[in-house]
C-alpha positions as CSV (number, residue, x, y, z in Angstrom):
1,X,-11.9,1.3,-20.1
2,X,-10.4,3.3,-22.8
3,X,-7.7,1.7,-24.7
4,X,-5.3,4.1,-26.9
5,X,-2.5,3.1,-29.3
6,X,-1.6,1.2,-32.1
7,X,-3.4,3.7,-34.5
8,X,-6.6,3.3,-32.7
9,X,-8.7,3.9,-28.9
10,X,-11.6,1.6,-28.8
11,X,-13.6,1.2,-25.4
12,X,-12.8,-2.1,-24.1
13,X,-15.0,-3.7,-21.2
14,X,-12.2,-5.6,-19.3
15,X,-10.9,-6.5,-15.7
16,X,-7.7,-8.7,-14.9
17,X,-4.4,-8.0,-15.1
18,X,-2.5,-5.8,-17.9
19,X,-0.4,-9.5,-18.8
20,X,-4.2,-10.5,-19.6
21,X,-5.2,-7.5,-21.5
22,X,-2.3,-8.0,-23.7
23,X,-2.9,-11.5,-24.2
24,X,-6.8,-10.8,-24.7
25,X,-5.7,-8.2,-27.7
26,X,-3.5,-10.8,-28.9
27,X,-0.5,-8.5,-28.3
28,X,3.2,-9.9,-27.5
29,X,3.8,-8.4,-23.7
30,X,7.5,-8.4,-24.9
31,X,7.4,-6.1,-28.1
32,X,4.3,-3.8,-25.9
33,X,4.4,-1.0,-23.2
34,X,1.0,-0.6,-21.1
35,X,0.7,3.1,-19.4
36,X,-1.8,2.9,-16.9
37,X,-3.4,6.5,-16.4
38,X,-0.3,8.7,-17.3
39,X,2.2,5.8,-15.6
40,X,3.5,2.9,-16.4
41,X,2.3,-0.6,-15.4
42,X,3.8,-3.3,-14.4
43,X,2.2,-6.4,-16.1
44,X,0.9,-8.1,-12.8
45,X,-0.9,-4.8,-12.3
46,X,-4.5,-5.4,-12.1
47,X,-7.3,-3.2,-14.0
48,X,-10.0,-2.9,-12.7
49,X,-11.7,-1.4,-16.1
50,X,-12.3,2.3,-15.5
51,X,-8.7,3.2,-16.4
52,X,-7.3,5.1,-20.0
53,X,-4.9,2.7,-20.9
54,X,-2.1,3.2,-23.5
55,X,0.0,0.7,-25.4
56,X,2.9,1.5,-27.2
57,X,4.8,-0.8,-29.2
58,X,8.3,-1.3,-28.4
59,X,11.2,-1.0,-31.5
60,X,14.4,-1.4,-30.8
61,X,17.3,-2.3,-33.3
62,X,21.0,-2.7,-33.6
């Protein structure tokens, strides 16, 4: 799978769910966004690791 965001795409061999991708990259599932080829994915959603996969970072403040 590709992987794009956070300033770099690597190629990541990975199956499981996105929840365990994020945890795998040591990324916070609250502060992250996972778009699943062009949609976006729920993090129960399971990979099965010949997706693109974007992560965006979430910022919000008040």
């Amino acid at each position: 799978m590709i992987i794009k965001g956070l300033d770099k795409e690597l190629e990541f061999d990975f199956r499981g769910s996105v929840l365990a991708l994020l945890k795998a990259l040591k990324l916070n599932p609250v502060e992250h966004l996972v778009i699943v080829n062009g949609e976006l994915a729920h993090e129960s959603k399971h990979l099965c690791g010949n997706e693109e996969v974007k992560i965006i970072r979430v910022v919000s403040g008040g």
